[in-house]
N, C-alpha and C positions, 0 to 999 in steps of 0.2 A: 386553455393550456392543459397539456394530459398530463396525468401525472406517472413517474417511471413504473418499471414491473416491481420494484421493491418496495413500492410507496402505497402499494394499491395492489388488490385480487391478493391471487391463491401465495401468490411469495411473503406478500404483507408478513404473517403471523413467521415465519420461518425467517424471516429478514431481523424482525427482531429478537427471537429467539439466539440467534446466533450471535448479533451485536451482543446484548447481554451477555454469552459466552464470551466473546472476544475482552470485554471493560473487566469484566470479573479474571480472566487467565492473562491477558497480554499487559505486557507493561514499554513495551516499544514501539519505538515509530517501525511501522515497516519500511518507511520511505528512505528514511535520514539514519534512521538507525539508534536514533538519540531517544532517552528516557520518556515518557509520557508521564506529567503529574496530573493523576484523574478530577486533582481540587479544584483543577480550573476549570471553571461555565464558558459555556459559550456564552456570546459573540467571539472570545478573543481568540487569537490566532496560533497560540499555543495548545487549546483545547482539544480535545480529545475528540475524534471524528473514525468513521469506517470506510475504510476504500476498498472498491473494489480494483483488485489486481489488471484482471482483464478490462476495461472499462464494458459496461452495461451496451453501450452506445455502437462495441467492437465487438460486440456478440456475447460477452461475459454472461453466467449465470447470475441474477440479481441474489439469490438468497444462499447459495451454495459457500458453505465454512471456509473449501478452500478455495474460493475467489474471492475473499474478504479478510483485511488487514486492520488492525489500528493505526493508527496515523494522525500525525497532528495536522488542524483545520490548516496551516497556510502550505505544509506540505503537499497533500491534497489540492488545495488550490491549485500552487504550482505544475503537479502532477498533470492537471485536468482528466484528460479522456485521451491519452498517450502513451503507447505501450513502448516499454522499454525494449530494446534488441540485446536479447540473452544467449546469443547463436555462441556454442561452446568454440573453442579454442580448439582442437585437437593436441596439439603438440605442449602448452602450456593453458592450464583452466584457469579465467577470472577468478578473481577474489569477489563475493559477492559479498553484497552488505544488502538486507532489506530485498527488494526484488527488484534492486536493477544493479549494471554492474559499471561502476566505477571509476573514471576517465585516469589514465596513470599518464603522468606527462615524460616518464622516461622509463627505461626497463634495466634497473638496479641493479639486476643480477647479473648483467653485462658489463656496468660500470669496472673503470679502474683507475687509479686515481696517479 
């Protein structure tokens, strides 16, 4: 089994440089958008984990700052290796939360009651 480009060679040393960056500066999930409390250890699914944005597998940079997020472990899970579609709006822009954008089940500003 190989191991990925961030796990191993020349990204290794700069993959964890940068996590370190990310545990010590971020306090958000990028995903959910929701708090990260750093106390939690892994296994559990709350835990504090680093995603990469672009996944590795989709061509992402393994060790590059900005292709990497914090994010809680089941977020990430859920995430997997799936890029979100961030293709702008022209006429009106998503509200983005974290790095994807948001499913609105109705458009408010139309509403009238």
């Amino acid at each position: 089994m190989a191991l990925r480009p961030d796990k191993q060679g020349p990204h290794r040393v700069a993959y964890d440089k940068n996590r370190k960056r990310l545990l010590k500066t971020e306090n958000t999930c990028g995903i959910c958008g929701k708090p990260i409390d750093k106390t939690i250890k892994s296994p559990d699914s709350m835990s504090p984990v680093v995603d990469h944005i672009i996944p590795i597998s989709k061509g992402g940079h393994p060790s590059d700052i900005e292709n990497m997020q914090l994010a809680h472990r089941t977020c990430n899970g859920q995430k997997s290796d799936k890029l979100f579609n961030n293709k702008q709006n022209k006429q009106q822009e998503p509200k983005v939360l974290g790095n994807r954008n948001l499913p609105q089940s109705n458009n408010w500003t139309a509403y009238k009651s």
